[in-house]
PDB file of N, CA, C and O in Angstrom:
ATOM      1  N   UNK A   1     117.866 -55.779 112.023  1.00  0.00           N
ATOM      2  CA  UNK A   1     117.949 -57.014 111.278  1.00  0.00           C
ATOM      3  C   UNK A   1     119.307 -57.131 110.601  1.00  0.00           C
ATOM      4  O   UNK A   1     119.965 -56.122 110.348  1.00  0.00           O
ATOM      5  N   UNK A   2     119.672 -58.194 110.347  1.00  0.00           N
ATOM      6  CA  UNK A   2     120.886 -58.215 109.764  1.00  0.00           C
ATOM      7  C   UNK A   2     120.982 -58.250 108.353  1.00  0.00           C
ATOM      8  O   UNK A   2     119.876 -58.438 107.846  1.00  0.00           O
ATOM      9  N   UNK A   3     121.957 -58.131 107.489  1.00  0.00           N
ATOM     10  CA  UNK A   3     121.684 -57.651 106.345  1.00  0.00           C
ATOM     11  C   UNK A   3     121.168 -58.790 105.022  1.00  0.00           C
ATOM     12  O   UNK A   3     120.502 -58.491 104.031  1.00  0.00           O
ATOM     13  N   UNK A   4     121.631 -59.929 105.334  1.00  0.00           N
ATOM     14  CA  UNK A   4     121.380 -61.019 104.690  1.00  0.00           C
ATOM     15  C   UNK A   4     119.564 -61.472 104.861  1.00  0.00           C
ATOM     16  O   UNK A   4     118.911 -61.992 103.956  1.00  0.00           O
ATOM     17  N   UNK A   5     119.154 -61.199 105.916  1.00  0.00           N
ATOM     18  CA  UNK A   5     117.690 -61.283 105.760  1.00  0.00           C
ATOM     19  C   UNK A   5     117.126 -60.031 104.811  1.00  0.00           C
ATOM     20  O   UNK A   5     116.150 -60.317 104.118  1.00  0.00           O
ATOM     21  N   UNK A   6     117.524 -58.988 104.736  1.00  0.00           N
ATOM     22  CA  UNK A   6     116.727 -57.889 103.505  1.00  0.00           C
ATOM     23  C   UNK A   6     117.551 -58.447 102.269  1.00  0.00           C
ATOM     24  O   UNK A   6     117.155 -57.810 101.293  1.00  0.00           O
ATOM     25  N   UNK A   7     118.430 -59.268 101.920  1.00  0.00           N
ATOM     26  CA  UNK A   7     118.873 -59.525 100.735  1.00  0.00           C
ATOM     27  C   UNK A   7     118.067 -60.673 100.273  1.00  0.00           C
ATOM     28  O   UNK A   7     117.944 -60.970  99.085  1.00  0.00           O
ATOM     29  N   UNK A   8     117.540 -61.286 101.225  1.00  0.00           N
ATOM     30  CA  UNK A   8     116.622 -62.456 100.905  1.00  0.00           C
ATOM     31  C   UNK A   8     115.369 -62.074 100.531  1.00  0.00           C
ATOM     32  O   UNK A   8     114.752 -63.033 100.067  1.00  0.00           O
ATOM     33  N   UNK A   9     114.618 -60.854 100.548  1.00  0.00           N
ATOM     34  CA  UNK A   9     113.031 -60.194 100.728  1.00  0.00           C
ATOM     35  C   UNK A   9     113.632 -59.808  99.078  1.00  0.00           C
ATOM     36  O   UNK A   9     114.724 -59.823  98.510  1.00  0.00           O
ATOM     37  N   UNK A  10     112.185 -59.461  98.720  1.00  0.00           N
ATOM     38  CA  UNK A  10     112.092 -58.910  96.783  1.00  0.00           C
ATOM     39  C   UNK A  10     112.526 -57.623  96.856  1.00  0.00           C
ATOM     40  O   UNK A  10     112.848 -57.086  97.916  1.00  0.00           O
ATOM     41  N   UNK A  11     112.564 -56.914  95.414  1.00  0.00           N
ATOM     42  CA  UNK A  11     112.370 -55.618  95.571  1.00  0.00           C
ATOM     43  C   UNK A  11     111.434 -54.729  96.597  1.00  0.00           C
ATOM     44  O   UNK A  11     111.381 -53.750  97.341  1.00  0.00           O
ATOM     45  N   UNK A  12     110.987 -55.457  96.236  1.00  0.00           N
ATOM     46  CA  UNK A  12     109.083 -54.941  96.796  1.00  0.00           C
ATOM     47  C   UNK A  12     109.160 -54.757  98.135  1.00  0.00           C
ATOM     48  O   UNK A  12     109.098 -53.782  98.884  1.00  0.00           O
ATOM     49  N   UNK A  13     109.332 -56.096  98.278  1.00  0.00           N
ATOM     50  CA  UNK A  13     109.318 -55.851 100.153  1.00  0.00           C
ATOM     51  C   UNK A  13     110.215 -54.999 100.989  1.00  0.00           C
ATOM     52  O   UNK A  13     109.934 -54.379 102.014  1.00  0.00           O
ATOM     53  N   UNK A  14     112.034 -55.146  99.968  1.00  0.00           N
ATOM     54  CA  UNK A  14     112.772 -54.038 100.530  1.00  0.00           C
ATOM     55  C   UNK A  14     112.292 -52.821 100.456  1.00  0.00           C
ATOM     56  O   UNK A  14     112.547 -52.235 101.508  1.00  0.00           O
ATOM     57  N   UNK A  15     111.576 -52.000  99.535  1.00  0.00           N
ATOM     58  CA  UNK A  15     110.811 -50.627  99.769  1.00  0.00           C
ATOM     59  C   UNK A  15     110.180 -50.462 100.711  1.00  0.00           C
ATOM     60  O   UNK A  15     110.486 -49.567 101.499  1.00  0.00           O
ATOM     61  N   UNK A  16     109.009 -51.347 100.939  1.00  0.00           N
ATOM     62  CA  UNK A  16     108.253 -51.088 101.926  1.00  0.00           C
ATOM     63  C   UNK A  16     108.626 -51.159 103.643  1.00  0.00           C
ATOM     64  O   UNK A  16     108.245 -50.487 104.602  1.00  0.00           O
ATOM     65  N   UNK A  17     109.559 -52.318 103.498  1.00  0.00           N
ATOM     66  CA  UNK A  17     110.191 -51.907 104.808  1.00  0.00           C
ATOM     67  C   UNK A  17     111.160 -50.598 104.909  1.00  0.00           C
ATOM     68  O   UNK A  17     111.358 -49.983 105.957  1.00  0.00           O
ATOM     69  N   UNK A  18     111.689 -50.301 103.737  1.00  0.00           N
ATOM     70  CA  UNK A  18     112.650 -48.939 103.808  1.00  0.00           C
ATOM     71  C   UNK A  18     111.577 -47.797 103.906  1.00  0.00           C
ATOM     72  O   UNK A  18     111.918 -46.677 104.287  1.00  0.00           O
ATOM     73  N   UNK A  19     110.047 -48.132 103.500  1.00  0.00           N
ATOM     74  CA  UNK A  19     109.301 -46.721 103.760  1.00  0.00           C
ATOM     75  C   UNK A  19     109.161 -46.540 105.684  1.00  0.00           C
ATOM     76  O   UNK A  19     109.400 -45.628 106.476  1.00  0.00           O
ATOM     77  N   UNK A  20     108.714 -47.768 105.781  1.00  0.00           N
ATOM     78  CA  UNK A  20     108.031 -47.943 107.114  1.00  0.00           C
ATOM     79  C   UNK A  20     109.360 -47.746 107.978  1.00  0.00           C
ATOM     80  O   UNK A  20     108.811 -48.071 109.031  1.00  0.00           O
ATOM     81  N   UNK A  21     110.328 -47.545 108.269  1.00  0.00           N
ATOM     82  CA  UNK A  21     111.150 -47.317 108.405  1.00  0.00           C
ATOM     83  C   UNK A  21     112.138 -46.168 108.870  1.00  0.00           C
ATOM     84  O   UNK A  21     113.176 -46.036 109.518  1.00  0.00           O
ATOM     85  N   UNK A  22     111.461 -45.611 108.352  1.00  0.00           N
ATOM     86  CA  UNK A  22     111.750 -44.065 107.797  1.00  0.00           C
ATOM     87  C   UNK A  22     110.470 -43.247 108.487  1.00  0.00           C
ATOM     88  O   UNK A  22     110.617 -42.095 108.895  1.00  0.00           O
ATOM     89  N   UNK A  23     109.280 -43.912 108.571  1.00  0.00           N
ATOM     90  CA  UNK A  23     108.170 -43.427 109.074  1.00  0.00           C
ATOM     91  C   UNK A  23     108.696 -43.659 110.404  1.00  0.00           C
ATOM     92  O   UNK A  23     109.067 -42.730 111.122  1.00  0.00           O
ATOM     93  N   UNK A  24     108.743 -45.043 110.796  1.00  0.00           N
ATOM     94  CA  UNK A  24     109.384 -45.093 112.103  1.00  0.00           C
ATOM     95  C   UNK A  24     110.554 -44.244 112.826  1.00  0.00           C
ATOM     96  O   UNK A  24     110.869 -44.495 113.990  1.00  0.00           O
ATOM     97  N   UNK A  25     111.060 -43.425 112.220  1.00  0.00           N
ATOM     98  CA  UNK A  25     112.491 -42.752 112.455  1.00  0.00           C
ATOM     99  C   UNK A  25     112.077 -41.258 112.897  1.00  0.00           C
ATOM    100  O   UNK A  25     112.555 -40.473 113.716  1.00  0.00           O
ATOM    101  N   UNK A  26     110.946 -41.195 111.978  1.00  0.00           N
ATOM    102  CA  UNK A  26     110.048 -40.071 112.050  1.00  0.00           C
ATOM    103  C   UNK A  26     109.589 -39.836 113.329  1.00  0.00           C
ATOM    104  O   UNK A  26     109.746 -38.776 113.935  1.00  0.00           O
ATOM    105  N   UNK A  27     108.954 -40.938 113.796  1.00  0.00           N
ATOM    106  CA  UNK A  27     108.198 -41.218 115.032  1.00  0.00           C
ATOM    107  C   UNK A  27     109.116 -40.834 116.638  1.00  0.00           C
ATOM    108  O   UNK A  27     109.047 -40.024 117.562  1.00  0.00           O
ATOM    109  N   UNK A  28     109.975 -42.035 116.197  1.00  0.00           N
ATOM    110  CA  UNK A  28     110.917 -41.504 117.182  1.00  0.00           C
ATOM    111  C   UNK A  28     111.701 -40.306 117.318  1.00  0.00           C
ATOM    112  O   UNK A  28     112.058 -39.767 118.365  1.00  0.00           O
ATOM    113  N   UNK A  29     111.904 -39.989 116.243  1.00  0.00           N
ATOM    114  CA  UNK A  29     113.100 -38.290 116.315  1.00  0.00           C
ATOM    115  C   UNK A  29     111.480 -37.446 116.759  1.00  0.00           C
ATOM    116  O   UNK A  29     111.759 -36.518 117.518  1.00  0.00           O
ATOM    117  N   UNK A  30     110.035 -37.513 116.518  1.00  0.00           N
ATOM    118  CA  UNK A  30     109.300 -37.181 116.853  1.00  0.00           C
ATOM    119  C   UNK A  30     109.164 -37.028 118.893  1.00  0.00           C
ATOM    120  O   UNK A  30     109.211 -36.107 119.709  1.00  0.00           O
ATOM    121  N   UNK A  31     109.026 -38.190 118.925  1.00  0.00           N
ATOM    122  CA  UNK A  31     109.541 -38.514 120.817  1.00  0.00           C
ATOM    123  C   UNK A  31     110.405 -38.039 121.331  1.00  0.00           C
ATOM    124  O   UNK A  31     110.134 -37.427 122.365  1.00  0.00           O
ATOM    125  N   UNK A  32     111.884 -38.080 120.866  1.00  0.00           N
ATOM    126  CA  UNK A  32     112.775 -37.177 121.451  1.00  0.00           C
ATOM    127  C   UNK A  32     112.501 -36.031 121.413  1.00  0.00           C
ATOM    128  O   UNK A  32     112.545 -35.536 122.539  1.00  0.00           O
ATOM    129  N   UNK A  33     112.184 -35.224 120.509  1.00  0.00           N
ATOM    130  CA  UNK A  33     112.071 -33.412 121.042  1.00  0.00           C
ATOM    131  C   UNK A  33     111.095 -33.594 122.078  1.00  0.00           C
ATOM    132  O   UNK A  33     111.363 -33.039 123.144  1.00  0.00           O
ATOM    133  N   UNK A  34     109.845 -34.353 122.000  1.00  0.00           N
ATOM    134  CA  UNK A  34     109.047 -34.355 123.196  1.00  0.00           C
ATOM    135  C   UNK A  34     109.442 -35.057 124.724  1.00  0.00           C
ATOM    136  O   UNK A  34     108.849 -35.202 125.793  1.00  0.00           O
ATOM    137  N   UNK A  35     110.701 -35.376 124.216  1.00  0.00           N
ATOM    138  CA  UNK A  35     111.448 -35.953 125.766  1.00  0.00           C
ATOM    139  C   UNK A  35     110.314 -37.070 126.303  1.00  0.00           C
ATOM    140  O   UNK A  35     109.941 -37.087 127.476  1.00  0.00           O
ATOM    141  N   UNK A  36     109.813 -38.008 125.269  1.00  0.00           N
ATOM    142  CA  UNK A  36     108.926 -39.279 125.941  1.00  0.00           C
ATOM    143  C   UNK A  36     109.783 -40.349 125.160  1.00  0.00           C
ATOM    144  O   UNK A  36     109.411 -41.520 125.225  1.00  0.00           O
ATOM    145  N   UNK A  37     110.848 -40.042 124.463  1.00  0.00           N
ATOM    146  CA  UNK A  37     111.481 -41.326 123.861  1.00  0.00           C
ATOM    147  C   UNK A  37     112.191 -42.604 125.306  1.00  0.00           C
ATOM    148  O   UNK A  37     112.316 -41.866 126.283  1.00  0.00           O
ATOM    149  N   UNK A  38     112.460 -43.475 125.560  1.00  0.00           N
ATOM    150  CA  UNK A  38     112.546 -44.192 126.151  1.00  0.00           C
ATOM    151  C   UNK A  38     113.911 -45.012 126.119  1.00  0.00           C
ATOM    152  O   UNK A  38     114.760 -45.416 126.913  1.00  0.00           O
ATOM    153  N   UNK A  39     113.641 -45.029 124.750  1.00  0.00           N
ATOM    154  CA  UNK A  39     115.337 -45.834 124.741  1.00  0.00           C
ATOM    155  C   UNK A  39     115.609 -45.354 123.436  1.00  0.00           C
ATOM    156  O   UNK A  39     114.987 -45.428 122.377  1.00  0.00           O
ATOM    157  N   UNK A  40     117.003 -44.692 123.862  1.00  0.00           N
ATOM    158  CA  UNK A  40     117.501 -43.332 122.859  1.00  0.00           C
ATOM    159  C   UNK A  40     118.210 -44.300 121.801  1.00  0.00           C
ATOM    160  O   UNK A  40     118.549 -43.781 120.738  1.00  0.00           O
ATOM    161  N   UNK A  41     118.429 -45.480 121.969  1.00  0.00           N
ATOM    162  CA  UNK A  41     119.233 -46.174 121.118  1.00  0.00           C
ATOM    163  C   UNK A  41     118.722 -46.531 119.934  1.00  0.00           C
ATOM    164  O   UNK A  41     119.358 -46.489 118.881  1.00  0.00           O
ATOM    165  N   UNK A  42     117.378 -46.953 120.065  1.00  0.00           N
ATOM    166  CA  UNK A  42     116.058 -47.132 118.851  1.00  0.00           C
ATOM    167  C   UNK A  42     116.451 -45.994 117.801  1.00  0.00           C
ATOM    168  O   UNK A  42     116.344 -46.255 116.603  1.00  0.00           O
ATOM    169  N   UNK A  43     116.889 -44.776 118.204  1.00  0.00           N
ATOM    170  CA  UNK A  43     117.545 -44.524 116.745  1.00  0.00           C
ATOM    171  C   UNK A  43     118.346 -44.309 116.357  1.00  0.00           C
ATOM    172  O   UNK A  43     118.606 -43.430 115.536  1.00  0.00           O
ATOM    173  N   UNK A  44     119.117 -45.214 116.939  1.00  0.00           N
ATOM    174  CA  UNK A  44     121.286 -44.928 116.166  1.00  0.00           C
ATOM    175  C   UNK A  44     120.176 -46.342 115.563  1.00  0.00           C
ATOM    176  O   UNK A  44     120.193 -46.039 114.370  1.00  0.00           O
ATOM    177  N   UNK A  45     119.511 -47.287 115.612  1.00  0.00           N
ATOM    178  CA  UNK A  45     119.266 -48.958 115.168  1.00  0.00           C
ATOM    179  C   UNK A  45     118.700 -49.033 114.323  1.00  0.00           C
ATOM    180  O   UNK A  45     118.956 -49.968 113.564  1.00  0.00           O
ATOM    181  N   UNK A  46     117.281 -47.805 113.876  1.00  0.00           N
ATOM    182  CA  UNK A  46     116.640 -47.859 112.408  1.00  0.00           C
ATOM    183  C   UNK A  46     117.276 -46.905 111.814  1.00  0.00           C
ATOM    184  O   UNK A  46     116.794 -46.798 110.686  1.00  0.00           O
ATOM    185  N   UNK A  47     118.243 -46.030 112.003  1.00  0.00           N
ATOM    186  CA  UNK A  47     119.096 -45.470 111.075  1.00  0.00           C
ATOM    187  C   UNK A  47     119.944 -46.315 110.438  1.00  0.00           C
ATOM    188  O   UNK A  47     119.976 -46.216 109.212  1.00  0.00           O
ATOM    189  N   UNK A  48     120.766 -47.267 111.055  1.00  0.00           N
ATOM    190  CA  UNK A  48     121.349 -48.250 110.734  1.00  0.00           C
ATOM    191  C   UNK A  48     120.292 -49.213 109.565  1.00  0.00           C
ATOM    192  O   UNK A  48     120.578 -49.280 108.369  1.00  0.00           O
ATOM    193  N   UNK A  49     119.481 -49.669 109.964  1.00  0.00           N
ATOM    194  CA  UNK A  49     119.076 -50.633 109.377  1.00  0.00           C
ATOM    195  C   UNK A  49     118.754 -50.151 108.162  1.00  0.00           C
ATOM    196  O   UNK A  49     118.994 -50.859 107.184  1.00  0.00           O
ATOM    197  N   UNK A  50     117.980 -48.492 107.942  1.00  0.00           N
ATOM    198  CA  UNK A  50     117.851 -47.850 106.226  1.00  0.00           C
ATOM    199  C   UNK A  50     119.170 -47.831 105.715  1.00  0.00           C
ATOM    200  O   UNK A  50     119.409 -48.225 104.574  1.00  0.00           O
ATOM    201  N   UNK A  51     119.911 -47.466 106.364  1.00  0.00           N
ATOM    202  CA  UNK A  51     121.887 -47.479 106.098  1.00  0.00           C
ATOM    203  C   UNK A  51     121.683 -48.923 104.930  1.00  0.00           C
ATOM    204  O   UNK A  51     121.802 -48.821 103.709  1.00  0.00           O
ATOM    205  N   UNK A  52     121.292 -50.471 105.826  1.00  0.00           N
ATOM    206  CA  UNK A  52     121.310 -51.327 105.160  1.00  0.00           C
ATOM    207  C   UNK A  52     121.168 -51.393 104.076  1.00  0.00           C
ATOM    208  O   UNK A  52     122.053 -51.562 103.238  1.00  0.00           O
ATOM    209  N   UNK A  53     119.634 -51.229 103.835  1.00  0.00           N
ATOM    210  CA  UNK A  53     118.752 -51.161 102.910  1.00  0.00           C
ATOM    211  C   UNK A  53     118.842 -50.422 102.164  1.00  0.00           C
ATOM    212  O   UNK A  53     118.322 -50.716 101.088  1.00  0.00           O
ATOM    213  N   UNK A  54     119.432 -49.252 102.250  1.00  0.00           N
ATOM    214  CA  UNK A  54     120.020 -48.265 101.140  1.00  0.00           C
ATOM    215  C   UNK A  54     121.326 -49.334 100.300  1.00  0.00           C
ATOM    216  O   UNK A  54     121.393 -49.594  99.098  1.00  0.00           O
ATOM    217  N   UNK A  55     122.091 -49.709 101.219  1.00  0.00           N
ATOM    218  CA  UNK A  55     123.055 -49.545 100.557  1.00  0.00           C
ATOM    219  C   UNK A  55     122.816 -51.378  99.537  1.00  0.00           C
ATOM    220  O   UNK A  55     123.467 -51.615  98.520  1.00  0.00           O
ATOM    221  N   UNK A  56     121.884 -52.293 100.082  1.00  0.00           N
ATOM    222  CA  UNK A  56     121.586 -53.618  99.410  1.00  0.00           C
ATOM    223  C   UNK A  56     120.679 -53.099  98.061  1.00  0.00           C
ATOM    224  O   UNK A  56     120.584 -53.695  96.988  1.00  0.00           O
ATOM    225  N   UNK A  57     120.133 -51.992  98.388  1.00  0.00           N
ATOM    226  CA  UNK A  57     119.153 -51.442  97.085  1.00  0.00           C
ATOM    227  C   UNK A  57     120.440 -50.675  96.169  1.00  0.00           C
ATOM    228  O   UNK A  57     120.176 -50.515  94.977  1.00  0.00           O
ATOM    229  N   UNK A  58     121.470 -50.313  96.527  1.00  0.00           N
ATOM    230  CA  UNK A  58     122.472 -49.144  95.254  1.00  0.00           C
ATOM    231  C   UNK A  58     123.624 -51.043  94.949  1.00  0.00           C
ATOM    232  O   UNK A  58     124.416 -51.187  94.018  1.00  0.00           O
ATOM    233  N   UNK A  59     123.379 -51.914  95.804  1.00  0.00           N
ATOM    234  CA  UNK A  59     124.270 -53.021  95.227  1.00  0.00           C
ATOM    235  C   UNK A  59     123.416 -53.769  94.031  1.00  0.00           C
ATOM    236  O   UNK A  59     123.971 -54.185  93.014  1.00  0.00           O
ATOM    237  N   UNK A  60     122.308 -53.865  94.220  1.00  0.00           N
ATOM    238  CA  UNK A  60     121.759 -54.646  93.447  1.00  0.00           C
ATOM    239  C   UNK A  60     121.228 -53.424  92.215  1.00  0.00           C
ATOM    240  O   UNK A  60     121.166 -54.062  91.164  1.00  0.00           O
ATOM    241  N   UNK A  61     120.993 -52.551  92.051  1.00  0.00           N
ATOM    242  CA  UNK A  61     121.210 -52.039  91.032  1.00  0.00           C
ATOM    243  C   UNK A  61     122.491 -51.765  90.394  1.00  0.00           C
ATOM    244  O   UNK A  61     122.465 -51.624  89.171  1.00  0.00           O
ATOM    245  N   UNK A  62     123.681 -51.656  91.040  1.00  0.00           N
ATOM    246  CA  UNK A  62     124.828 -51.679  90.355  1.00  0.00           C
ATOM    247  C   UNK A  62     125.142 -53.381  89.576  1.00  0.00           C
ATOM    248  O   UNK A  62     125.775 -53.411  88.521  1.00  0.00           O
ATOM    249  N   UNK A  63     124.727 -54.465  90.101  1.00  0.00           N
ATOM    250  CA  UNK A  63     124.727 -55.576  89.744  1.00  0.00           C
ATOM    251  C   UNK A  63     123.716 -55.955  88.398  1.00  0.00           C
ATOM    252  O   UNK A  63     123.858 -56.897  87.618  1.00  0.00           O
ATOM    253  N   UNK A  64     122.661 -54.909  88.397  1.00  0.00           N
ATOM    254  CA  UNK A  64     121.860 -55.138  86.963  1.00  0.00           C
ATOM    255  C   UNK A  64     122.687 -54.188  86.175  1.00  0.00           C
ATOM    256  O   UNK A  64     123.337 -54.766  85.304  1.00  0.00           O
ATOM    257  N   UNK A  65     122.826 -53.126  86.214  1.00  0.00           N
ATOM    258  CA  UNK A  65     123.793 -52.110  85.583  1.00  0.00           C
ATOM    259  C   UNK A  65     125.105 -53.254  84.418  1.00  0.00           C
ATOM    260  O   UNK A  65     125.276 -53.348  83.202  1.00  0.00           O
ATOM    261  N   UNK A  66     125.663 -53.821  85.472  1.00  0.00           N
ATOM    262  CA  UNK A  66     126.838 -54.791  84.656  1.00  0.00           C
ATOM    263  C   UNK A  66     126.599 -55.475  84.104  1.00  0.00           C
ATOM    264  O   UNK A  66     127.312 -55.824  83.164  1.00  0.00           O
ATOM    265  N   UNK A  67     125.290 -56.117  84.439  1.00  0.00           N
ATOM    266  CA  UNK A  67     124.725 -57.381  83.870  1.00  0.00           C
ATOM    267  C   UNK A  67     124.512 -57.023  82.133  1.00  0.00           C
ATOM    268  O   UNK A  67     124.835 -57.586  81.087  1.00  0.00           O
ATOM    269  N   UNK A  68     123.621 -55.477  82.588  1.00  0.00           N
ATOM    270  CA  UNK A  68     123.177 -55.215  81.025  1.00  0.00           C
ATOM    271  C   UNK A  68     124.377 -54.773  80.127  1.00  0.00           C
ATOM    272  O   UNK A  68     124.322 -54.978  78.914  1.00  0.00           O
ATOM    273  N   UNK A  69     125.446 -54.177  80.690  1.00  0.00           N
ATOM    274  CA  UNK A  69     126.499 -53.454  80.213  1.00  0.00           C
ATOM    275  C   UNK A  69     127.327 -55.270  79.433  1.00  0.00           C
ATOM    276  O   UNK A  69     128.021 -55.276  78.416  1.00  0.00           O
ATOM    277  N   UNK A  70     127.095 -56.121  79.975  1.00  0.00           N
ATOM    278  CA  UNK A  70     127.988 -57.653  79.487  1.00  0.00           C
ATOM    279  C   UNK A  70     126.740 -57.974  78.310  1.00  0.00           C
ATOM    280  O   UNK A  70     127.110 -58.604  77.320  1.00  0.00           O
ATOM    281  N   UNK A  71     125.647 -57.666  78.367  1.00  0.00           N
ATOM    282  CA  UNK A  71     124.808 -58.462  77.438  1.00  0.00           C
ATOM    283  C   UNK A  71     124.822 -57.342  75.814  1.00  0.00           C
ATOM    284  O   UNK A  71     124.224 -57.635  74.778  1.00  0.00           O
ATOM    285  N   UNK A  72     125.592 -56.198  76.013  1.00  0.00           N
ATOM    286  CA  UNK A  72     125.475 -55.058  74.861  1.00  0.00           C
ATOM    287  C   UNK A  72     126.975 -55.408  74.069  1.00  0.00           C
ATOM    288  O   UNK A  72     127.322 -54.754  73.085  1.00  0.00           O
TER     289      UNK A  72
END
């Protein structure tokens, strides 16, 4: 997904897709040692996408961080 659609979802929803995610990553690095993975690319793509989501979750807390640091 591209990154502007998880900037549009709540807190909330960004977690839960960053859990499921991660479960999914699980799954697949699971398939590869068992040599039934299929298309090896599926995980350079949800590595990427927690990449996202990590890094829209450390922006938007750095963005409340300042917010509160201007209101003190």
């Amino acid at each position: 997904m591209k990154a502007q659609h998880y900037r549009e979802m709540s807190p909330d929803e960004i977690e839960s897709k960053l859990e499921e995610l991660q479960r999914h990553l699980f799954d697949l690095r699971s398939q590869a040692v068992t040599e039934k993975l299929e298309n090896s690319k599926a995980i350079t793509n949800v590595r990427r996408d927690i990449a996202r989501i990590k890094t829209i979750l450390r922006e938007d807390s750095k963005k409340l961080a300042a917010e509160s640091a201007e209101k003190k």
